[in-house]
C-alpha positions as a printed NumPy array, in Angstrom:
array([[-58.332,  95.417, -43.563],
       [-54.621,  95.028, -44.222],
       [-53.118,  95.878, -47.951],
       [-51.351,  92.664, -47.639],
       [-52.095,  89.921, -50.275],
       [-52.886,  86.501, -48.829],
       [-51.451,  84.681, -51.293],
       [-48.247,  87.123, -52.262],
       [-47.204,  86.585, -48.17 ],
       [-47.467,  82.891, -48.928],
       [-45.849,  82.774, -51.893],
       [-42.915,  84.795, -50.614],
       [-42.795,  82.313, -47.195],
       [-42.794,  78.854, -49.449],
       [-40.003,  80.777, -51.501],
       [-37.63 ,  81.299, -48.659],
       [-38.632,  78.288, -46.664],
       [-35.175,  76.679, -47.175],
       [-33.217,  80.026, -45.936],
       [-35.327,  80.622, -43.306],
       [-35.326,  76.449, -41.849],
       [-31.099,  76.777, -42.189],
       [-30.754,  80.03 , -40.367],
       [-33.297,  78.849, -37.433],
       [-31.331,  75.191, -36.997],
       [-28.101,  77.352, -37.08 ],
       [-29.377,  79.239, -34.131],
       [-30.554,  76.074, -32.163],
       [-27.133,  74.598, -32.156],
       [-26.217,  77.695, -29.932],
       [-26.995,  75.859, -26.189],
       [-27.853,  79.236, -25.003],
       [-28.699,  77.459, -21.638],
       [-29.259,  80.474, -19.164],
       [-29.408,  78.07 , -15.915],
       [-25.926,  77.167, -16.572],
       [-22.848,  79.001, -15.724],
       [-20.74 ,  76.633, -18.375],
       [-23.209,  77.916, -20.614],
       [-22.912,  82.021, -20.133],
       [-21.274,  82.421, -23.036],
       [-23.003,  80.436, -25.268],
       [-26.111,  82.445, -24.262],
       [-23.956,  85.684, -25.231],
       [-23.382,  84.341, -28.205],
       [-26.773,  83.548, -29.127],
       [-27.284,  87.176, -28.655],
       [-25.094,  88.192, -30.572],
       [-26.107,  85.708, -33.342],
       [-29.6  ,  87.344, -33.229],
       [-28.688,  90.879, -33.523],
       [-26.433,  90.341, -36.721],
       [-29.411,  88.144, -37.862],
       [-32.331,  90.905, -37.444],
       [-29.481,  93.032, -39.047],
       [-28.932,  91.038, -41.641],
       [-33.096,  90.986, -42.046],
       [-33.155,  94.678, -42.612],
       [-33.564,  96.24 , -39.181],
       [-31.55 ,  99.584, -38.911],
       [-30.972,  99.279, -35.647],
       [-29.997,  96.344, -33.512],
       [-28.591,  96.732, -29.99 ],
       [-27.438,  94.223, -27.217],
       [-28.33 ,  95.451, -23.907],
       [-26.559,  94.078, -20.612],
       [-28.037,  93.164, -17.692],
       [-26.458,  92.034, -14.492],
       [-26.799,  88.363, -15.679],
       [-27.87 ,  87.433, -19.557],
       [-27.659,  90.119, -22.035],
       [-31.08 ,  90.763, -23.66 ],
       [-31.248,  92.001, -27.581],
       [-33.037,  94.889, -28.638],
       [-34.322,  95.594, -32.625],
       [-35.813,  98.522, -33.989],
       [-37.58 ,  98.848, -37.619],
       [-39.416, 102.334, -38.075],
       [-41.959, 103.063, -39.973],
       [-41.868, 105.746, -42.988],
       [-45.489, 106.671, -41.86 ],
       [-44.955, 109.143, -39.215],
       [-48.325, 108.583, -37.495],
       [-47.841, 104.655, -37.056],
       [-48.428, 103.633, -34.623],
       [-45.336, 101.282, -32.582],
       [-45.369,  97.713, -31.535],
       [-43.145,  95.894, -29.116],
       [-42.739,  91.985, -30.017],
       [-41.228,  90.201, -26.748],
       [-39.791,  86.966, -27.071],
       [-36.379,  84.727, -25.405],
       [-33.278,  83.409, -26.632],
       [-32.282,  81.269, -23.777],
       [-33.659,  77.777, -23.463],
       [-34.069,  75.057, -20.812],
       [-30.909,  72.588, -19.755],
       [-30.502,  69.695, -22.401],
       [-28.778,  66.547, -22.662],
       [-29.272,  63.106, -24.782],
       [-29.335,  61.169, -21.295],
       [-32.33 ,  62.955, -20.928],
       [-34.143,  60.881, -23.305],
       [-33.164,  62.804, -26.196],
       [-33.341,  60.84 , -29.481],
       [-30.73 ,  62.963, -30.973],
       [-28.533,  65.404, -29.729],
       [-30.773,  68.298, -28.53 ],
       [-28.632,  71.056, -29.953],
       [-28.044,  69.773, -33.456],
       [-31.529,  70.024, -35.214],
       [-32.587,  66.956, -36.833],
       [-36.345,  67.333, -38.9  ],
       [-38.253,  64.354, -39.435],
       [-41.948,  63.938, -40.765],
       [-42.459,  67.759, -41.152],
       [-41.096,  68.238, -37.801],
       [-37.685,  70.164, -36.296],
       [-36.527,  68.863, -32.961],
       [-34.414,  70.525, -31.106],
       [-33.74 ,  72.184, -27.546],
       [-35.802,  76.   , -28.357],
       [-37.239,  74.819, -31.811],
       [-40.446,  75.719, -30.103],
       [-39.503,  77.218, -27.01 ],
       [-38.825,  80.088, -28.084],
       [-36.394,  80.352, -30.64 ],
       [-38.572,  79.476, -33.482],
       [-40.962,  81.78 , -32.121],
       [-39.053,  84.547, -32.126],
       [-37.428,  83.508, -35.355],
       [-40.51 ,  83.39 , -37.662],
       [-40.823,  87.374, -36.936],
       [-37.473,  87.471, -39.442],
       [-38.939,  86.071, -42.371],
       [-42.536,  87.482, -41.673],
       [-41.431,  91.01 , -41.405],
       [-39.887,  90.315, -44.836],
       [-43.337,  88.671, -46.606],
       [-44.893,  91.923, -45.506],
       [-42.735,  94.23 , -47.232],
       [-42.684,  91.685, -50.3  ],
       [-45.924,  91.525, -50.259],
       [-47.301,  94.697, -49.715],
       [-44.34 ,  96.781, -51.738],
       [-43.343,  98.961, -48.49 ],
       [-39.831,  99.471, -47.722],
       [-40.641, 100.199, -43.994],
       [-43.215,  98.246, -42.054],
       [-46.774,  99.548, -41.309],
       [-46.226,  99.68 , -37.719],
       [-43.061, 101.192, -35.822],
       [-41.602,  97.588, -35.422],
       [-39.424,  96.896, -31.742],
       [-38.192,  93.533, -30.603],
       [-36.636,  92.7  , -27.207],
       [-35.659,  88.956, -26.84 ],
       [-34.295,  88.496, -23.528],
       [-31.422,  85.983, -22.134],
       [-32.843,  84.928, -18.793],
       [-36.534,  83.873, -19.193],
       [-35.938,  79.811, -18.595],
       [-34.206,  81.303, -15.317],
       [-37.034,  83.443, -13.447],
       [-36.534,  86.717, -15.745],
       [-34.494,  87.974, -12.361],
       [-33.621,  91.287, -14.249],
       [-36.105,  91.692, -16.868],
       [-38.335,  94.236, -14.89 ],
       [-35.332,  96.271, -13.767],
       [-34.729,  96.426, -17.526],
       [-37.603,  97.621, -19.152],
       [-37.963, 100.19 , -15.988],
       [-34.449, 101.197, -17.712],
       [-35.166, 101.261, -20.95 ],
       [-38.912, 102.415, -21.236],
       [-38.145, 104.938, -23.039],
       [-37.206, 103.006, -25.91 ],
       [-39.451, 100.273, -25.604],
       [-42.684, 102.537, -25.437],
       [-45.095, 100.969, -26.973],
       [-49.399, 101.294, -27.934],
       [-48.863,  97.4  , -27.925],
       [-46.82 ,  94.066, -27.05 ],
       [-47.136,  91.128, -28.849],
       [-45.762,  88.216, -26.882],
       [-44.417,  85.347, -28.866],
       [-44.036,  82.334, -26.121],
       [-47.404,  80.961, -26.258],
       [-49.073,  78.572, -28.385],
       [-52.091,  76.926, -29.579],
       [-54.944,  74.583, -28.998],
       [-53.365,  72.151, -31.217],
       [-53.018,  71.637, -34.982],
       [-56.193,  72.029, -36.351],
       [-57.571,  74.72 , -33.973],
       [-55.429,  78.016, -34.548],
       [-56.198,  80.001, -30.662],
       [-55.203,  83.539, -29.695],
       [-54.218,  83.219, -25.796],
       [-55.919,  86.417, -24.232],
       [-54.227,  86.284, -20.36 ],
       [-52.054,  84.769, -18.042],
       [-52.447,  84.066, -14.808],
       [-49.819,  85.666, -12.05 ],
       [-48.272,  83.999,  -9.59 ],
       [-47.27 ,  83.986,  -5.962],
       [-45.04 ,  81.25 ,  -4.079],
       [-43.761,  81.027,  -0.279],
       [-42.232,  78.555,   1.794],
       [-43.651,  78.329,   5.66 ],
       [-40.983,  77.216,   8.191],
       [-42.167,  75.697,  11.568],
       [-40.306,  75.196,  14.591],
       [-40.937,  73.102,  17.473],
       [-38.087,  71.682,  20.184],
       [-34.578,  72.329,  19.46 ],
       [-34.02 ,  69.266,  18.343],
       [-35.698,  65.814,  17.338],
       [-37.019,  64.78 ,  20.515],
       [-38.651,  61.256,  21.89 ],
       [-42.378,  60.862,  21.222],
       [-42.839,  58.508,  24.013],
       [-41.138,  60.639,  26.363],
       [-42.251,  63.74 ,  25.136],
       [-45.204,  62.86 ,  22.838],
       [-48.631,  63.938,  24.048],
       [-47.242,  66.749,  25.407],
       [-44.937,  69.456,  23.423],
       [-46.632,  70.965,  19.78 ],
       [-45.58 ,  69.229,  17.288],
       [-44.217,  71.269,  14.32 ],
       [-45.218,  68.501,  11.409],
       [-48.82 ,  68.327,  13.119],
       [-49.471,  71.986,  12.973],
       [-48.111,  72.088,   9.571],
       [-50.556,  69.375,   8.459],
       [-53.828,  71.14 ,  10.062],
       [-52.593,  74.477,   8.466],
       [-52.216,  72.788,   5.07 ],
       [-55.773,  70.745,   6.006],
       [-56.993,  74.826,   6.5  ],
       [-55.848,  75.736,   2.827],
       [-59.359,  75.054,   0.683],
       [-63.243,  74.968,   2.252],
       [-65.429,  72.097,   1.056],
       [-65.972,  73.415,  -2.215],
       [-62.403,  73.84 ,  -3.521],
       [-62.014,  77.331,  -2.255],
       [-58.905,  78.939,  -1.466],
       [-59.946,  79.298,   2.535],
       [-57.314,  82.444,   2.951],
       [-59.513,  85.802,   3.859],
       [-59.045,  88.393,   1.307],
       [-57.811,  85.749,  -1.337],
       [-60.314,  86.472,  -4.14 ],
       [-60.536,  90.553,  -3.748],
       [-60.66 ,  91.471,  -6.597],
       [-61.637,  89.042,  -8.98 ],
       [-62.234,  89.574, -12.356],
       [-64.877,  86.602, -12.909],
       [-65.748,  85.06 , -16.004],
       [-68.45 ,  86.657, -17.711],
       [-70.877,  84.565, -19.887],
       [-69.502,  85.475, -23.026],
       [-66.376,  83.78 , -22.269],
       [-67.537,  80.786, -20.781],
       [-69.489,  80.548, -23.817],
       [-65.958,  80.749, -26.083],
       [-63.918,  78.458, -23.583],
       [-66.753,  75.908, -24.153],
       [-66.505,  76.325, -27.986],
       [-62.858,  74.496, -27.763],
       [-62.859,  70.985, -28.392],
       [-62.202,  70.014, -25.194],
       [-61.996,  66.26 , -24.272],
       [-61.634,  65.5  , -20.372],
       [-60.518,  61.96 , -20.804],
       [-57.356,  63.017, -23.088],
       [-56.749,  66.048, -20.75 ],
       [-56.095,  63.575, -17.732],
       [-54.407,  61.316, -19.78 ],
       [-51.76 ,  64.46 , -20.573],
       [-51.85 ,  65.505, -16.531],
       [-50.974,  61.481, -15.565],
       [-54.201,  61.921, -12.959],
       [-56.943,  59.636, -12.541],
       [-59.613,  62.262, -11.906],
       [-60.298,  66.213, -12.268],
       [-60.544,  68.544,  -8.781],
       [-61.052,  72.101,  -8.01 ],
       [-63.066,  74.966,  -7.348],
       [-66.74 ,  73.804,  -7.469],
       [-68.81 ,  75.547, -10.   ],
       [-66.475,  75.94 , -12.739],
       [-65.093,  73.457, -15.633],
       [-61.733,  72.024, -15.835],
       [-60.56 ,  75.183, -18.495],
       [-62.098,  77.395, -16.256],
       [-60.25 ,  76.516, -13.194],
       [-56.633,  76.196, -14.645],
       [-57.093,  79.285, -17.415],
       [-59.599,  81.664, -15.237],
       [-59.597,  80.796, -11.706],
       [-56.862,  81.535,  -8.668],
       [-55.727,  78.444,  -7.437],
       [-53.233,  77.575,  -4.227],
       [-51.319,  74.419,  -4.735],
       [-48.819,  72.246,  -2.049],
       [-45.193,  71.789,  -4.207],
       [-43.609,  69.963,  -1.396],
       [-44.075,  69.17 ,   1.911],
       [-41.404,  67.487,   4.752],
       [-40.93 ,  67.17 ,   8.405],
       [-39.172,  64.799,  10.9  ],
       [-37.676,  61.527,   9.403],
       [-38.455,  60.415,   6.3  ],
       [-36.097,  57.084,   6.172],
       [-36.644,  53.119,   6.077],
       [-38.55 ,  51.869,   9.066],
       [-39.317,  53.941,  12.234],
       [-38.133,  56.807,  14.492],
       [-40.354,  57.665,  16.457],
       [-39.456,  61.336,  16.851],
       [-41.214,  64.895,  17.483],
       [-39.494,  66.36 ,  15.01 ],
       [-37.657,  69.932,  15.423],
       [-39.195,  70.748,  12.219],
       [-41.728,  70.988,   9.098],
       [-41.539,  73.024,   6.042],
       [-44.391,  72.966,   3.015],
       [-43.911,  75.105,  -0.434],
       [-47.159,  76.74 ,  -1.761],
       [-47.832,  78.572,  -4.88 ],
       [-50.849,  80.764,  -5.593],
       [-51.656,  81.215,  -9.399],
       [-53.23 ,  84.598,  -9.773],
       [-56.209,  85.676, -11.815],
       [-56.405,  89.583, -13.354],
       [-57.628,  91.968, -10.331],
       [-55.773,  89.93 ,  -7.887],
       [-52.631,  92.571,  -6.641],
       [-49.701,  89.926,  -5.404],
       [-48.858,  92.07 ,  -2.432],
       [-51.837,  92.031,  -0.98 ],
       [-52.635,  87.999,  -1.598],
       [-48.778,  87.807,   0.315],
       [-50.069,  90.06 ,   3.392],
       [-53.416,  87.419,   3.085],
       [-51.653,  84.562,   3.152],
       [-48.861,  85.488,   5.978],
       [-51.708,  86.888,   8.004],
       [-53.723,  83.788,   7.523],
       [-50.595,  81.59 ,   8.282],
       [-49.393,  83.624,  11.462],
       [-52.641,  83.357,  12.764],
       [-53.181,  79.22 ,  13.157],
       [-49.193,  78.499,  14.033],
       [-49.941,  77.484,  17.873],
       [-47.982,  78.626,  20.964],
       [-44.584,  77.372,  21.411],
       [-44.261,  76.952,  17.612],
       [-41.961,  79.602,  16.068],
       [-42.277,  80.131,  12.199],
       [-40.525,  82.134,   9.486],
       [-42.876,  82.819,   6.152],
       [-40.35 ,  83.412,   3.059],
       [-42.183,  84.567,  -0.413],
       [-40.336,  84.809,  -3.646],
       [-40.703,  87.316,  -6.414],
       [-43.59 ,  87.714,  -7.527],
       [-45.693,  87.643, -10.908],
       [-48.472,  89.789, -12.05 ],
       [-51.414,  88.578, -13.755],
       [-52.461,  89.451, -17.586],
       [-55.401,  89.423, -19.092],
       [-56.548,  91.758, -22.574],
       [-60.187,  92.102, -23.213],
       [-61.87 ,  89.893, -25.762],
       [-63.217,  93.265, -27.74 ],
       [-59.753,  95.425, -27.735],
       [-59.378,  96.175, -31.225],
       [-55.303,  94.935, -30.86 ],
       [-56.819,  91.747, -30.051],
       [-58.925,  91.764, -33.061],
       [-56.097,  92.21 , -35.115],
       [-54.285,  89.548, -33.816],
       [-56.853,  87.184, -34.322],
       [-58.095,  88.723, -37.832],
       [-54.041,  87.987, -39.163],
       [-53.77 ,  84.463, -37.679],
       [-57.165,  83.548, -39.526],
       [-56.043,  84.778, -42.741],
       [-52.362,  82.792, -42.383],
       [-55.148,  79.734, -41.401],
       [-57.981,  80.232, -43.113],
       [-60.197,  79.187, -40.657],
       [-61.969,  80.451, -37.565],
       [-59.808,  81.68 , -34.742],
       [-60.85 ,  80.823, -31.158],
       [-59.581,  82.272, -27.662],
       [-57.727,  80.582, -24.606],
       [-55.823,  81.955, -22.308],
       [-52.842,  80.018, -20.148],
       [-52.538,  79.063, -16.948],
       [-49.105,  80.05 , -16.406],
       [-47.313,  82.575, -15.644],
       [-44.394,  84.794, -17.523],
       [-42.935,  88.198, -17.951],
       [-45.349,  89.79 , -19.677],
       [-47.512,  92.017, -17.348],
       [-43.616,  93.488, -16.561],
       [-44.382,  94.77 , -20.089],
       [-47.709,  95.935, -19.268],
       [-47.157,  97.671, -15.556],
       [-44.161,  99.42 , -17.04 ],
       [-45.205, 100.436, -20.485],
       [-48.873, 101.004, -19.819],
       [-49.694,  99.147, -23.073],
       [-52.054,  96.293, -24.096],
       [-50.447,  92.493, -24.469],
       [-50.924,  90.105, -27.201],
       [-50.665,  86.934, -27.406],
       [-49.428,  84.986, -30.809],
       [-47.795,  81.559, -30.527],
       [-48.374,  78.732, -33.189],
       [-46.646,  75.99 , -30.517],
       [-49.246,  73.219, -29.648],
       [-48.858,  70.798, -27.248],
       [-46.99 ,  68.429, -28.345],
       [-43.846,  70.25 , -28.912],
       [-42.295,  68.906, -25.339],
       [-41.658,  71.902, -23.885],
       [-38.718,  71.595, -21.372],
       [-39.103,  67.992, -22.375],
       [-36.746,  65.426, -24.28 ],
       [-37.347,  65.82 , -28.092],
       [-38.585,  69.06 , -27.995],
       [-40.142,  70.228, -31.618],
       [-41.628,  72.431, -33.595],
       [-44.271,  71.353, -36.019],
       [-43.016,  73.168, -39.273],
       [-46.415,  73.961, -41.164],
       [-47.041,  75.624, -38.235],
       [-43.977,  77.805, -37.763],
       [-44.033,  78.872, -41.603],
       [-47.876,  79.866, -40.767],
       [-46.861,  81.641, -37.536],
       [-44.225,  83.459, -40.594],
       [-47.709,  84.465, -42.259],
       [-49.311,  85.67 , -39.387],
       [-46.754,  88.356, -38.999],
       [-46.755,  89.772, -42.181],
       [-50.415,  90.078, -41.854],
       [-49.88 ,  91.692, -38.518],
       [-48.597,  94.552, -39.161],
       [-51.073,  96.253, -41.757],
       [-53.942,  95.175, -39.451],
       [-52.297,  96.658, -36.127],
       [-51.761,  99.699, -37.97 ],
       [-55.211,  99.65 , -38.846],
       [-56.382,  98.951, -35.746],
       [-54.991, 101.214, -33.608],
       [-54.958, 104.591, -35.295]])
């Protein structure tokens, strides 16, 4: 176990709860908005804001490293141990567009807190997720007397997350050498909610393409022509119709090679969440659960690979009739990918699948964007462990495991660096992410601030 005194760390966070609330609202009113051009430098100088911060916390080194878009910061706190071993937190700086039109209640980029809460565009996502590593770093050297941390401390908070991460790989292929890492800990995650403290174990990867068919050269007459030409909307609706089997199956050959399936154990800890359907469709605005036959609704969206429809068009689409062949159809898929699943190979699957039901005299073009690996850690790494061991202490209660159904940056992390990925997030739910009134809840944040301290004695533990 850690040297690091429970209630010292807490002591020291109620202390500087004031400071640390202050600094975090000064950052928020940065609109480091990275999908913005009129915003480009405002995301620099959130960057810049950082790396004086970290500074300013006691890190010797603090960098800002360009990239052809956003500039990402880098942070680097070594150990006096020589045989400590080095963690790599990842978080973001930029955040999602904002604007009180929205819905806002406030202006999203001047922090307001009411009833124990902080809204504000980032409070949550991810700025105050990133920020509680300041003042934790500083509880564990209060706390435990060190001058250095137990753990060879790194942070790299990129500027481009909230806009696809379009440069992030090419920058830790760069820069490996100074982010090597034994492990990652990810902080843009969160929690069950606020009375069930999770660790989030995986994410799923993820996949997208848009399918393009082509019939005449034009909109054509379907009385004059109807009956006998292919239709290009027709064909697109049979080969979306081909997409799942009876049971909810993804119907593509070669789609589930691969598979790492659930094992009993974690079924068993997925079912130990308080789970309550009912409220979970109430959140999704759907009237009744679907899926993959066999498994339960956590199962399918945390554990399963999944191919959705995001849009769909052909022909015309107006008031009243025209009754056309169209010279078109289009539909957008995405394919959420489970750990064992290689995204190159579900992209040949799917174009082969595709190619192969487009019917004669229908020409198609199959497009797929970048894609994302998935991320899972086992349940019995001893980083894991750790992770979970320093959120109960911060909690005092039992810890359970989720993982997300999304999809994010960090297997980058975990291709290029070869090193295990944590998960620690105290966001729950009801923070609105990308949502009007976004909000952190700030109990939560200052116990996120505990976790950390009691991270990094129990990492260093762990992984020696």
């Amino acid at each position: 176990m850690s040297d690091t005194p429970d209630s010292a760390v807490r002591t020291y966070t109620r202390q500087h709860r004031a400071a640390f609330l202050d600094d975090l609202a000064a950052w928020l009113r940065i609109p480091s908005v990275s999908a913005q051009p009129e915003h480009d430098a405002d995301v620099r100088r959130s960057a810049e804001w950082l790396s004086g911060k970290l500074a300013e916390t006691g890190f010797p080194v603090t960098e800002i490293w360009e990239t052809p878009g956003a500039p990402a910061v880098f942070a680097e706190w070594p150990s006096e141990d020589p045989e400590a071993p080095v963690v790599l937190v990842y978080g973001h700086h930029d955040v999602q567009p904002a604007a009180r039109e929205d819905g806002w209640s406030t202006d999203p980029f001047e922090p307001v807190i009411r009833d124990g809460r902080m809204y504000a565009r980032g409070a949550a996502d991810d700025k105050g997720q990133v920020f509680f590593h300041t003042l934790g770093v500083r509880a564990h050297l209060a706390a435990t007397g060190r001058t250095t941390p137990a753990v060879h401390l790194k942070l790299l908070v990129e500027g481009e997350e909230e806009s696809g991460s379009p440069h992030f790989r090419a920058l830790a292929e760069e820069r490996a050498d100074r982010l090597a890492a034994d492990a990652v800990i990810v902080s843009d995650t969160g929690m069950w909610d606020e009375n069930t403290p999770t660790v989030c174990t995986g994410m799923r990867g993820l996949a997208e393409c848009e399918i393009e068919l082509y019939g005449p050269g034009q909109d054509i007459h379907s009385g004059s022509f109807g009956g006998a030409v292919p239709n290009p909307a027709t064909a697109l609706a049979r080969l979306v119709a081909a997409l799942h089997d009876a049971d909810g199956r993804v119907a593509v050959p070669g789609f589930y090679d691969g598979v790492a399936e659930l094992t009993g154990a974690e079924r068993a800890l997925f079912a130990e969440l308080p789970f309550d359907e009912d409220t979970w469709l109430r959140t999704a605005a759907s009237r009744a659960t679907a899926g993959e036959a066999g498994y339960t609704t956590l199962e399918r969206v945390w554990a399963r690979p999944t191919a959705e429809v995001n849009g769909i068009g052909g022909g015309y689409q107006g008031a009243g009739s025209k009754t056309v062949i169209p010279a078109s159809a289009l539909v957008k898929l995405s394919f959420r990918l489970v750990a064992g699943q290689e995204p190159e190979h579900v992209q040949d699957a799917v174009r082969a699948w595709a190619e192969a039901r487009v019917p004669a005299g229908i020409r198609h073009r199959i497009t797929f964007a970048p894609a994302t690996r998935p991320c899972l850690t086992p349940l019995d790494h001893p980083a894991l462990q750790a992770v979970a061991r320093a959120m109960g202490r911060a909690f005092g209660t039992k810890v359970l495991f989720t993982r997300e159904g999304g999809s994010g940056p960090a297997a980058d992390l975990r291709d290029v660096l070869g090193a295990p990925v944590l998960f620690l997030g105290i966001s729950v739910p009801s923070d609105g992410w990308h949502g009007p009134d976004e909000k952190v809840e700030i109990d939560l944040l200052l116990k996120g601030v505990e976790t950390a301290a009691h991270l990094w004695g129990e990492l260093a533990d762990a992984l020696r």
